[in-house]
C-alpha positions as CSV (number, residue, x, y, z in Angstrom):
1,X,33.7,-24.8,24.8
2,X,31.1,-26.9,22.8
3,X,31.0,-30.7,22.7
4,X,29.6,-32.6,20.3
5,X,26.6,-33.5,21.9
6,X,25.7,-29.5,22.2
7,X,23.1,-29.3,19.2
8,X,21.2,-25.6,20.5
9,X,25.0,-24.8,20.7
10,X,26.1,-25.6,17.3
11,X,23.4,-24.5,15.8
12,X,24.1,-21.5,17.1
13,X,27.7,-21.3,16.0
14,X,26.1,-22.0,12.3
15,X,24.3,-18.9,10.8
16,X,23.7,-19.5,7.3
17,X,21.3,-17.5,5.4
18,X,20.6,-18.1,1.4
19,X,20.8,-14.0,1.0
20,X,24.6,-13.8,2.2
21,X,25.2,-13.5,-0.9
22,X,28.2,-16.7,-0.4
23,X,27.9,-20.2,-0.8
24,X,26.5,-22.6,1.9
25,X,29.7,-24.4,1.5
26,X,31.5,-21.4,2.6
27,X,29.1,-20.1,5.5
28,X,30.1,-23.4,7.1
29,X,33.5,-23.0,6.7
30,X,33.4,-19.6,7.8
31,X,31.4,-20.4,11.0
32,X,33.9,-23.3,12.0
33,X,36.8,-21.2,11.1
34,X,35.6,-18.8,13.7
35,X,34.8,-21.4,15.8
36,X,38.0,-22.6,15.7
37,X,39.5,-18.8,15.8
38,X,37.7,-18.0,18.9
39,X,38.2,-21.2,21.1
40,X,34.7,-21.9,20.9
41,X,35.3,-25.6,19.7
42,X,37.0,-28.4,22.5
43,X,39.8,-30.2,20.3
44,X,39.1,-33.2,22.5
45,X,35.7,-33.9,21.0
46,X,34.6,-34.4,17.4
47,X,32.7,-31.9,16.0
48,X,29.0,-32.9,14.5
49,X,28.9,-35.8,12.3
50,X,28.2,-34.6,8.5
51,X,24.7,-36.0,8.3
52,X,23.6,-34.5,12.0
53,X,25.2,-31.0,10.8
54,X,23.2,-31.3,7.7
55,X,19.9,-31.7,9.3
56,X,20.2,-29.4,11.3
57,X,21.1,-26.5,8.9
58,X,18.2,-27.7,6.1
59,X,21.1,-28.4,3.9
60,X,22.5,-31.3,1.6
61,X,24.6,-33.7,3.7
62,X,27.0,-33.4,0.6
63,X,28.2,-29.6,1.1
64,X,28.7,-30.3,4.4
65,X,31.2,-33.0,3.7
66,X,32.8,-30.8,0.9
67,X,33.1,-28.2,3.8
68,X,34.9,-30.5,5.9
69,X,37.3,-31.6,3.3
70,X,38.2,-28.3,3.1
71,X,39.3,-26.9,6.5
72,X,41.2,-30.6,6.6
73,X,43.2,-29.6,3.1
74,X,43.9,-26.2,4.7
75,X,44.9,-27.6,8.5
76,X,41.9,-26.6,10.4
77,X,40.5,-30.0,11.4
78,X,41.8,-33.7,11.4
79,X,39.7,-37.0,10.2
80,X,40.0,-39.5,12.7
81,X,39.3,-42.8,11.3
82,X,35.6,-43.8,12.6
83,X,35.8,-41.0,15.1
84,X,34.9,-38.0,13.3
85,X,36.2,-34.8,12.5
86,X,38.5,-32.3,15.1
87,X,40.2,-29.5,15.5
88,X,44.2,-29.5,14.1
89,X,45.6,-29.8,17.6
90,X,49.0,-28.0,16.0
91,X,46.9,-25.7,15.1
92,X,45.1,-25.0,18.8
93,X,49.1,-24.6,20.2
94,X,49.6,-22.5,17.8
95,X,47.0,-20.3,18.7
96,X,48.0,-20.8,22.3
97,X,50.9,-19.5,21.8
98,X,49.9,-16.5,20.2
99,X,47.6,-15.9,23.2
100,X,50.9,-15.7,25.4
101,X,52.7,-13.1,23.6
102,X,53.6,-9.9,24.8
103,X,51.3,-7.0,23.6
104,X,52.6,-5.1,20.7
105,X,55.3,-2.4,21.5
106,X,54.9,1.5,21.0
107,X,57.7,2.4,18.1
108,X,60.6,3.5,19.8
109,X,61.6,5.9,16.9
110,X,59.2,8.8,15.7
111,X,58.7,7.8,11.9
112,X,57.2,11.3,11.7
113,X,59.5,13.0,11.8
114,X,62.1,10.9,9.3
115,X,59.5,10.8,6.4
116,X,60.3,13.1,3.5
117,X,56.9,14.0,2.0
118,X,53.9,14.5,4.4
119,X,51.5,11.0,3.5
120,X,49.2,10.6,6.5
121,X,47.3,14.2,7.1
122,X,44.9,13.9,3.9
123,X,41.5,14.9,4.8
124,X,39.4,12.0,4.6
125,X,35.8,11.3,3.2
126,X,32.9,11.6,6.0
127,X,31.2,8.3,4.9
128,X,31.4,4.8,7.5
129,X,33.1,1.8,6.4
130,X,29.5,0.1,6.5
131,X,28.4,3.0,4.6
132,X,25.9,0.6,2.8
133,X,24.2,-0.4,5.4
134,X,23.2,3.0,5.7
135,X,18.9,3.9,4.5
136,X,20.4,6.9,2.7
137,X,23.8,6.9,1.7
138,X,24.2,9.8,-0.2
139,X,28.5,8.8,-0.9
140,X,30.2,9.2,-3.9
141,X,32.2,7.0,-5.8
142,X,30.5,3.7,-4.4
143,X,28.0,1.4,-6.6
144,X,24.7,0.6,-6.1
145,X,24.9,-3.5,-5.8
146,X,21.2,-3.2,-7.4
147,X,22.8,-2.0,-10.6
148,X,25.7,-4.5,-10.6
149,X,26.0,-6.5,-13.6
150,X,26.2,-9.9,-11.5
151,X,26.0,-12.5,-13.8
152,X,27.7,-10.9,-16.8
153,X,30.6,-10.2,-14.5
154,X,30.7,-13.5,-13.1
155,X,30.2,-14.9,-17.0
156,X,33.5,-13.3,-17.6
157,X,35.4,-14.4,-14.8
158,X,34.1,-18.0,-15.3
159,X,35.7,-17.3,-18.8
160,X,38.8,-15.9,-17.7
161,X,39.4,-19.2,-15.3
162,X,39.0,-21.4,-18.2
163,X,42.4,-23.3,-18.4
164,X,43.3,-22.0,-22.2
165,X,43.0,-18.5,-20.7
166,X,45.0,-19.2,-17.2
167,X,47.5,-19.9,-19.9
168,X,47.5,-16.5,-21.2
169,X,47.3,-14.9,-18.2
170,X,48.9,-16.5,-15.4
171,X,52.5,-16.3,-16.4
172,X,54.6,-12.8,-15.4
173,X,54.5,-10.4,-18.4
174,X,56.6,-8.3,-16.9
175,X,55.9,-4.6,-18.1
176,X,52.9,-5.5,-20.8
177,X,49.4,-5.6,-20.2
178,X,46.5,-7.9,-21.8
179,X,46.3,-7.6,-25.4
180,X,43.0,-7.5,-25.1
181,X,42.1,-5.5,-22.7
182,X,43.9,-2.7,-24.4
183,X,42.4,-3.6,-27.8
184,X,39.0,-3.3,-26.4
185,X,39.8,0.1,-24.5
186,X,41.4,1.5,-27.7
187,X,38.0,1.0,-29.3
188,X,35.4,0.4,-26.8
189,X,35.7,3.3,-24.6
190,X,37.9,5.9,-26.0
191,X,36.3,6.4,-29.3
192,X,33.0,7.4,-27.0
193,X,35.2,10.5,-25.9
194,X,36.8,11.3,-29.3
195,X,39.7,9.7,-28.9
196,X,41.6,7.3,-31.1
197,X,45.1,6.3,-30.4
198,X,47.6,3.2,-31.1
199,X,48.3,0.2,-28.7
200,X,51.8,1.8,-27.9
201,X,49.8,4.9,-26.1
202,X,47.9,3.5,-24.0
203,X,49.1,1.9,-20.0
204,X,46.7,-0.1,-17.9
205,X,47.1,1.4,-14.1
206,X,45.3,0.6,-11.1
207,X,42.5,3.2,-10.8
208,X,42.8,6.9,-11.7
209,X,45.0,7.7,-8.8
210,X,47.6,5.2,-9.6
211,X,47.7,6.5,-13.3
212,X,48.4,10.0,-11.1
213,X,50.6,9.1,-8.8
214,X,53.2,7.4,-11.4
215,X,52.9,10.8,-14.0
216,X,53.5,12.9,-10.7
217,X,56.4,10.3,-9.9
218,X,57.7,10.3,-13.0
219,X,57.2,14.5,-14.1
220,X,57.5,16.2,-11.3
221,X,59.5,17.4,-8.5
222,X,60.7,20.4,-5.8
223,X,60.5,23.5,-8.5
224,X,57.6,22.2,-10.4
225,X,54.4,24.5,-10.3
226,X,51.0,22.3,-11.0
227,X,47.7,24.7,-11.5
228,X,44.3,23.0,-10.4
229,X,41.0,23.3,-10.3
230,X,39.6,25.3,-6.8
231,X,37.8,23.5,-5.7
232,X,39.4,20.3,-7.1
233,X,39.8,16.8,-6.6
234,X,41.4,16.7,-3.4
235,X,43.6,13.3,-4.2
236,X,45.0,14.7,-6.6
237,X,46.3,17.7,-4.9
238,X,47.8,15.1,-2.7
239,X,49.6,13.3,-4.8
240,X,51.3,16.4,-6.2
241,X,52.4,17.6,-3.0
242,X,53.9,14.1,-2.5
243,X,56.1,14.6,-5.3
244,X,57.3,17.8,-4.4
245,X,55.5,20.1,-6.4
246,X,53.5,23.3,-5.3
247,X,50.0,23.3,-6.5
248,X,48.4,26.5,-7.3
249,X,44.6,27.0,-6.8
250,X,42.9,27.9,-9.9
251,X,39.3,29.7,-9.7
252,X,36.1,27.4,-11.3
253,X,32.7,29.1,-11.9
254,X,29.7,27.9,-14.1
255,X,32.2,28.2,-17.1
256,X,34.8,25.5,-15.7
257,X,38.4,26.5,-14.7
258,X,39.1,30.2,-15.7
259,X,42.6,29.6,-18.4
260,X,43.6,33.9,-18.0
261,X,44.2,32.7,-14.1
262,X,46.9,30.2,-14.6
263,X,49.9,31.7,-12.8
264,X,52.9,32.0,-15.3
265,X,55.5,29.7,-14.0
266,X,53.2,26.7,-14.4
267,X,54.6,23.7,-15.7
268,X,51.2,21.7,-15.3
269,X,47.7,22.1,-15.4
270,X,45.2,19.3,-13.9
271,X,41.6,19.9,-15.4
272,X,38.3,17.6,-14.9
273,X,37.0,19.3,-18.2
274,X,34.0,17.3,-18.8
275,X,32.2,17.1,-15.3
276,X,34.2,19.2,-13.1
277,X,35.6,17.8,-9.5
278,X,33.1,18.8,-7.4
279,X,30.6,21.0,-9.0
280,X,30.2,18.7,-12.1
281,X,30.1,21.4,-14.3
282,X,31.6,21.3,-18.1
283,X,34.2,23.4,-18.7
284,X,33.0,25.7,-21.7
285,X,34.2,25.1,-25.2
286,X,35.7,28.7,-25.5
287,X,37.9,28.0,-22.1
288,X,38.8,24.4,-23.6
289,X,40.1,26.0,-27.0
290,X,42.3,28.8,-24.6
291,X,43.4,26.2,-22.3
292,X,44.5,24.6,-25.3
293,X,46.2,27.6,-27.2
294,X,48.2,28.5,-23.9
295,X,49.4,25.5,-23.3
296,X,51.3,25.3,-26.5
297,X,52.3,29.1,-26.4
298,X,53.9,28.2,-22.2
299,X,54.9,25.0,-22.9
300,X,52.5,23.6,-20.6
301,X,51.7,20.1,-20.2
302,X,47.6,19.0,-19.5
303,X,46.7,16.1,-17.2
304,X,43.0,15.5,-18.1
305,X,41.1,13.6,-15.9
306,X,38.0,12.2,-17.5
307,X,36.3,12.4,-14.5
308,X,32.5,10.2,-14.2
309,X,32.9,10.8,-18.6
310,X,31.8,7.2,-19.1
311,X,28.2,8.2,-18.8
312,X,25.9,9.1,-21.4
313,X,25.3,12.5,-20.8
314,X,22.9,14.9,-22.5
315,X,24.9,16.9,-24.1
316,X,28.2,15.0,-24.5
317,X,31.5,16.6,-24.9
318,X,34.8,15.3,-27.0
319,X,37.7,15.1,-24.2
320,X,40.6,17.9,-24.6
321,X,42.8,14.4,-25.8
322,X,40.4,14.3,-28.8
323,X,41.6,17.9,-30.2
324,X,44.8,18.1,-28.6
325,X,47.0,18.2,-32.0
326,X,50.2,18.8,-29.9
327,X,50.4,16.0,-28.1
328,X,50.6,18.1,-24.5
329,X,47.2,16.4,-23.4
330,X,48.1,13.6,-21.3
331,X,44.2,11.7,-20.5
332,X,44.0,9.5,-17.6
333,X,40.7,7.4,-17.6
334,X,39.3,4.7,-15.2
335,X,36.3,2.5,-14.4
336,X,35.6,2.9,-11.5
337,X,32.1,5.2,-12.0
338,X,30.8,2.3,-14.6
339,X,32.1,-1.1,-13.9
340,X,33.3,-0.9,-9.9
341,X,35.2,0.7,-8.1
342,X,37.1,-2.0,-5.9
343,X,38.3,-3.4,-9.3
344,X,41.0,-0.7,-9.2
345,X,41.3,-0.4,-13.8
346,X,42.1,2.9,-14.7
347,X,44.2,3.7,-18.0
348,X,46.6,6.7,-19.8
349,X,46.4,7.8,-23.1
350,X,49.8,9.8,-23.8
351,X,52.4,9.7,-26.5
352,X,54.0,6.7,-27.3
353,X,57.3,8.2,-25.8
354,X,55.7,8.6,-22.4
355,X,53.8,5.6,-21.9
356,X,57.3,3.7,-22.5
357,X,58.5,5.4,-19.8
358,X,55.9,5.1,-17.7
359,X,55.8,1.2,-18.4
360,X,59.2,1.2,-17.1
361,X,58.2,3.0,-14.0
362,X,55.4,0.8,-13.6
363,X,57.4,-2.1,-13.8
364,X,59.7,-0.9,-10.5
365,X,56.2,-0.2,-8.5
366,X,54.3,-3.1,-9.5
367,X,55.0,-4.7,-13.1
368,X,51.6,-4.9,-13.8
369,X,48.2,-4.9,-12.8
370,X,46.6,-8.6,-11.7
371,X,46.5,-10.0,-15.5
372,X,43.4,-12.4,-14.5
373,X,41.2,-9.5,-13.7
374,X,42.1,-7.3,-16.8
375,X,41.2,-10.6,-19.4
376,X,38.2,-10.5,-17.0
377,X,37.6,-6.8,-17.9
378,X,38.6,-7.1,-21.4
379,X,35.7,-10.0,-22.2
380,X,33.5,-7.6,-20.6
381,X,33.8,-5.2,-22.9
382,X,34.3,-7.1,-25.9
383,X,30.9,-8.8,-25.1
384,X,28.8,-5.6,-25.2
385,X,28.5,-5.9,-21.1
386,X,29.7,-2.5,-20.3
387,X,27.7,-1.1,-23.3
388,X,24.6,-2.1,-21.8
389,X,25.7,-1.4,-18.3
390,X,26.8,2.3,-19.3
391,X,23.4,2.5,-20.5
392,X,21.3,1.4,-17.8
393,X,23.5,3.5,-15.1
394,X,23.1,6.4,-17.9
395,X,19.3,6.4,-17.2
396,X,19.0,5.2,-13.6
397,X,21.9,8.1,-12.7
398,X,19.3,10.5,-14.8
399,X,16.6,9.9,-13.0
400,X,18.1,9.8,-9.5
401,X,19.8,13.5,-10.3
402,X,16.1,15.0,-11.2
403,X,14.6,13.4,-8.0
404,X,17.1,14.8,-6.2
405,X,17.0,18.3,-7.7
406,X,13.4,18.4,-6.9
407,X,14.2,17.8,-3.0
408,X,16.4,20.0,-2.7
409,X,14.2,22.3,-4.3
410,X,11.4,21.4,-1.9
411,X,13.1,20.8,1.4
412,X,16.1,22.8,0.8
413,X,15.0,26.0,-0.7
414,X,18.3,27.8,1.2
415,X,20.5,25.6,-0.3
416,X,22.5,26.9,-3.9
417,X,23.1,23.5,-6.3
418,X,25.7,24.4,-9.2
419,X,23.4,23.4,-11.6
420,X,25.2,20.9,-13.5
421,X,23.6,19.2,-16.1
422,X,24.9,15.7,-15.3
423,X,27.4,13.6,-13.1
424,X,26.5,11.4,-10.3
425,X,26.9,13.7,-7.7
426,X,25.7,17.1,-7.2
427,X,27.4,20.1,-5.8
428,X,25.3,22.6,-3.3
429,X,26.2,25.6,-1.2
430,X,24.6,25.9,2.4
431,X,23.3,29.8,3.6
432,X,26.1,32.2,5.8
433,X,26.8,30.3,8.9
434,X,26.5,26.8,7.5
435,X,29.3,24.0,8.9
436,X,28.6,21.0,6.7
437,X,31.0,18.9,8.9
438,X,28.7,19.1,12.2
439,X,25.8,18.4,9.9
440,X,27.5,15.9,8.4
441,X,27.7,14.4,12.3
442,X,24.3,14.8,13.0
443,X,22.8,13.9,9.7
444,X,25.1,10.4,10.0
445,X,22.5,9.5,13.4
446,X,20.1,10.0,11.3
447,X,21.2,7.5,8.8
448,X,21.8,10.1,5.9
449,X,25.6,10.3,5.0
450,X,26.7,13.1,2.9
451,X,30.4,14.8,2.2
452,X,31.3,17.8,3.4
453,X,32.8,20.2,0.5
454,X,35.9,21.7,2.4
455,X,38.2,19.1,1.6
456,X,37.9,19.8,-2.3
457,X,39.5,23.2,-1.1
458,X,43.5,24.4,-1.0
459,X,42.0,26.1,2.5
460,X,39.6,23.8,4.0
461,X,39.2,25.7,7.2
462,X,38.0,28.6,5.4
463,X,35.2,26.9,3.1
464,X,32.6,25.3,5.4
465,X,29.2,25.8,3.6
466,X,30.0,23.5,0.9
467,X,28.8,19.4,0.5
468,X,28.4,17.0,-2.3
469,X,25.7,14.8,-2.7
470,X,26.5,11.3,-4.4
471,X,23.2,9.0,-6.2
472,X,24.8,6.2,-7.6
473,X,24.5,4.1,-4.4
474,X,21.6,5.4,-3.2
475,X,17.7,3.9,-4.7
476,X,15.6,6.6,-6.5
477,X,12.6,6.2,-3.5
478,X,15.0,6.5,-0.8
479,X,16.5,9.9,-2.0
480,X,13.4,12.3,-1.0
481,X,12.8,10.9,2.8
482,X,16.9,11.1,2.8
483,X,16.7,14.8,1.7
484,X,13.6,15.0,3.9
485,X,15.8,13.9,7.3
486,X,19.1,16.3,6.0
487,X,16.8,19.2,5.9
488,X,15.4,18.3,9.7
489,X,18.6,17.7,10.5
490,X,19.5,21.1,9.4
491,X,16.7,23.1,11.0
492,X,17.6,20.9,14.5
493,X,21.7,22.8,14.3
494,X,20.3,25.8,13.2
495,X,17.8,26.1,16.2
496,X,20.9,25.3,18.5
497,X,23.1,28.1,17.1
């Protein structure tokens, strides 16, 4: 326990550092909550007066007393008149009483075996939690908090708290979403993939796999046949297996998904048509017109992901949505490569019919997504944020893919990219006798964190020369010494086998 005349102690408890990244107000509250957390604080004896607390941390004696006033509002501490500041004592029993209870049961039923769809087997991404503390994290689908539009984003939010805008916001709109935010979608970010639709066909959803998961919920079932990409996005197969549905493994090569090998029978197809889940490459327009054609002639419906298609790319290509004149193109589009991905906005564009009925869906699961945070998105867009964003990730993305293609080329020379011409990720084949998994182990010691590709396969057992390479998290100077440890790290397994 400390006591309040323990100052080495307490300043010991009280680790603040101008970098965290949070207030000073909050590190203090942090450190006493732990204190407080951990029984490292006697609720016999004050804790440090405000002014002594402040000297010692090199901070105003002002945030200190705000920081108290909080933990008393919330019931950690008690102001004792001329006495000082202690720990809630309720709250100490309380946490005594917790420290007496029994440890937590095993389940006495086998839940296993009483589910109805097969949830908790997907294969899982290699990368750490604390994958960015990593010196080379080669992950995919993370940001690089360099890149992060900070204060534009915390412009908006600022904005979206003003008390006119709680007004809009705050109160449960059941089934609808922001005005706004679907406004500036319409023509902020589909027009740059050639498409142009009405308010009425377009859903907000949280992320790409939510937008999935409800069209799998809502479509599909025991009987339904779903052709995919192979390899393919490996959530997605997931997610269609929930439902019911058998997915059938369609054949990609440099061209994109083959159309002449959808099995007949299939009521769906999934495509990643612009960069391709993994191998990033585009699927060809001559493949895009026949997946089109045969989807009207077999009454096939298209789920189109628009997979990392908010990029500038060199050569950009109109989504399948933008020349779909049937209306069997269902696009499902999210924000996750651009903006963040722990902000969880993802949208579909569909018929009018479809997107009521997926609002109703919607409604049952969630109602909708948090309203603050789409007004928050919305005034990003419709202040030119994510313009400028797209085009600084656009570049930076550029450059990091041609730095890495050269080090692969140098320090890699065994190793088969797809050759993609853009994405944020790139797509390579390892020589006979490669297991990307144990390198993945070994190369993770090393500090360099890569994917390994069998998971993007309807057989992962059978495909272990494959790994994907992500560069939107990782700096352009740390990618050759990164690609310079994977290849020792290579020749170290193969000189064990």
């Amino acid at each position: 326990m400390v006591s309040r005349n323990d100052a080495a102690i307490w300043s010991g408890l009280f680790r603040i550092s101008a970098d965290s990244g949070q207030t000073l107000q909050a590190q203090i509250r942090q450190a006493i909550v732990a204190a407080i957390l951990d029984r490292q604080i006697a609720a016999s004896l004050p804790l440090p007066s405000c002014r002594m607390l402040a000297e010692k941390l090199g901070v105003a004696r002002g945030t200190v007393v705000l920081a108290f006033q909080q933990l008393v509002d919330q019931g950690f501490l008690i102001a004792r008149e001329r006495r000082g500041h202690f720990v809630n004592p309720e709250f100490v029993s309380g946490l005594d009483a917790d420290a007496h209870r029994p440890e937590p049961k095993p389940d006495r039923i086998d839940w296993s075996t009483r589910r109805r769809v097969a949830s908790s087997e997907p294969p899982q991404p290699a990368y750490r939690e604390n994958w960015i503390k990593a010196p080379y994290p080669f992950v995919y689908g993370q940001f690089d908090p360099a890149l992060f539009p900070t204060a534009e984003w915390r412009e908006c939010n600022r904005m979206a708290l003003a008390v006119l805008e709680i007004r809009n916001w705050a109160g449960d709109v059941v089934d609808r979403d922001d005005p706004l935010l679907i406004e500036q979608i319409q023509a902020r970010l589909l027009p740059r993939r050639g498409i142009f639709a009405n308010p009425d066909e377009i859903i907000v959803t949280l992320g790409a796999q939510h937008a999935l998961y409800m069209l799998s919920t809502l479509l599909m079932g025991r009987g339904t046949k779903v052709a995919m990409e192979e390899p393919g996005y490996p959530d997605a197969r997931g997610i269609f297996r929930l439902s019911g549905a058998e997915v059938a493994p369609v054949p990609v090569d440099k061209d994109g998904i083959d159309p002449s090998a959808i099995p007949s029978g299939t009521d769906f197809v999934f495509t990643t048509p612009n960069h391709h889940c993994p191998t990033m490459v585009p699927l060809s327009e001559e493949r895009r017109q026949r997946l089109l054609e045969d989807a009207e002639k077999h009454d096939r419906i298209i789920i189109e992901d628009g997979y990392d298609s908010q990029l500038v790319d060199d050569s950009p290509q109109q989504a399948l949505k933008g020349t779909d004149a049937s209306g069997r193109v269902i696009y499902v589009g999210s924000m996750s490569k651009t903006l963040a991905p722990g902000l969880r906005i993802g949208y579909i564009v569909a018929d009018a019919g479809l997107i009521a009925e997926l609002r109703a869906l919607r409604r049952y699961m969630l109602r909708h997504p948090p309203a603050n945070n789409q007004r928050a998105v919305a005034l990003f867009l419709s202040l030119g944020h994510h313009e400028a964003l797209v085009r600084r990730l656009s570049t930076a993305f550029s450059e990091r893919r041609l730095k890495l293609a050269e080090a692969i080329t140098e320090h890699l020379p065994q190793w088969r990219p797809s050759g993609a011409p853009g994405g944020t990720s790139l797509w390579l084949k390892g020589p006979p006798g490669t297991n990307a998994s144990d390198l993945a182990v070994d190369a993770a010691e090393r500090g360099v964190l890569i994917e390994p590709g069998e998971r993007f396969f309807n057989e992962p057992d059978t495909q272990t020369r494959f790994l994907r390479l992500g560069i939107s998290s990782i700096a352009l100077h740390h990618i050759e010494p990164g690609i310079r440890e994977l290849a020792d790290a290579v020749g170290r397994l193969r000189s064990a086998a």
